[in-house]
MILOSE-126607 format. One record per residue (C-alpha): residue in one letter; x, y, z. Coordinates in steps of 0.25 Angstrom, whole numbers, plus 5000, padded with zeros to 4 digits. Example, Ala and Ser with C-alpha at 12.3 -4.5 7.8 and 13.67 -1.06 7.14 Angstrom:
// MILOSE-126607
A504949825031 S505549965029 
//
This chain:
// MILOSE-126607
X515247745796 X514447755784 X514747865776 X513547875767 X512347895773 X510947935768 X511348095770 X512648065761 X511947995753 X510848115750 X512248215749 X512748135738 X511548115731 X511348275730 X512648285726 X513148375738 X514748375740 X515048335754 X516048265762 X515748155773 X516348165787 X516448065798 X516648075812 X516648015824 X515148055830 X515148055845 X513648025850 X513848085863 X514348215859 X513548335864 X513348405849 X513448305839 X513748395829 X514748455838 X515348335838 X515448315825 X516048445821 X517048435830 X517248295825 X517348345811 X518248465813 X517148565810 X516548695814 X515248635820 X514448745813 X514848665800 X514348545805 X512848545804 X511748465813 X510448405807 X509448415817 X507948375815 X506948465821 X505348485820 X504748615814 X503148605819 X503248465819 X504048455806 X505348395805 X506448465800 X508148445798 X508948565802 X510348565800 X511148675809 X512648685814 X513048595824 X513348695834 X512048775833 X510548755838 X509348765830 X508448865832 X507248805834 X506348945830 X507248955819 X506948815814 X505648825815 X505648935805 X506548895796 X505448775792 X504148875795 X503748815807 X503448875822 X504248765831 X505348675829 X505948575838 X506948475836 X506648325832 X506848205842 X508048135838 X507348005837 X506148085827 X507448135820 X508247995818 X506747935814 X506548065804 X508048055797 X508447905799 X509647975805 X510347955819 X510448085829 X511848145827 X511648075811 X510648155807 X510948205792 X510048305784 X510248215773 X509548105769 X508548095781 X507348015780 X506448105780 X506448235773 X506248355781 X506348505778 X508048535783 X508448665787 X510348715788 X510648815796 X510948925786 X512048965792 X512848825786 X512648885774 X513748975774 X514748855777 X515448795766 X515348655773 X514548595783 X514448455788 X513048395790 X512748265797 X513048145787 X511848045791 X512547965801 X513247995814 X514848035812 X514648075797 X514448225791 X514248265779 X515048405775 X514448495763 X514148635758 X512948675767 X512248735755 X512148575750 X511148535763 X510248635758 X510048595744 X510148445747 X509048445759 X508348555753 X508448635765 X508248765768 X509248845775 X508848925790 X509548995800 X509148875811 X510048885823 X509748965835 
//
């Protein structure tokens, strides 16, 4: 496994201190990110998930702990809109040239607006998804929000 992906890649080039982290990534798991916490050793609300969803149509990135819902209400105003709804997974892969269970809010394709659960925030590390199945990125949360110049929200239901 690669350890240098386009999401390390764009961590590097901003200059954020973080660590890489393998593991061995179960595609059947129920929760992936579950799985990958367990896997790590972690408390799972340290492990983050990068979901892609659609407020009025609009795609979006949300980054929440692994073991938490997002609130689709909340969501929705967090980036202004009325409705949200999650992205098909193939529209996601398609958007972020990432595989489900991969999916890293660095270095997508495609730029969208990103939204963390602001609750990470008082966490001195976190892990986020590397940009490839099996591999996670740990950092200061703080670092996400200036790197994808994202805004922070409560998001989880």
């Amino acid at each position: 496994m690669s350890k240098t992906t386009r999401a390390t890649q764009v961590l590097a080039k901003a200059g954020v201190n973080f660590t890489v982290h393998s593991y061995d990534y179960d595609p059947n798991a129920e929760r992936v990110g579950l799985q990958a916490a367990e896997a790590l050793g972690e408390k799972p609300h340290r492990v983050l998930k990068t979901l892609m969803a659609e407020v009025d149509g609009k795609p979006v990135c949300v980054v929440v702990p692994c073991d938490r819902d997002v609130s689709m209400k909340k969501l929705a105003s967090a980036f202004g809109g009325k409705t949200a709804n999650m992205m098909k997974p193939a529209d996601a892969e398609r958007l972020t040239g990432y595989h489900v269970g991969g999916i890293s809010p660095f270095g997508q394709k495609k730029l969208v607006p990103t939204a963390l659960e602001e609750a990470t925030l008082t966490e001195p590390l976190v892990y986020m998804n590397g940009g490839q199945r099996g591999l996670q990125v740990r950092f200061a949360p703080k670092e996400a929000l200036t790197t994808l110049n994202a805004k922070a929200a409560s998001l989880i239901a």
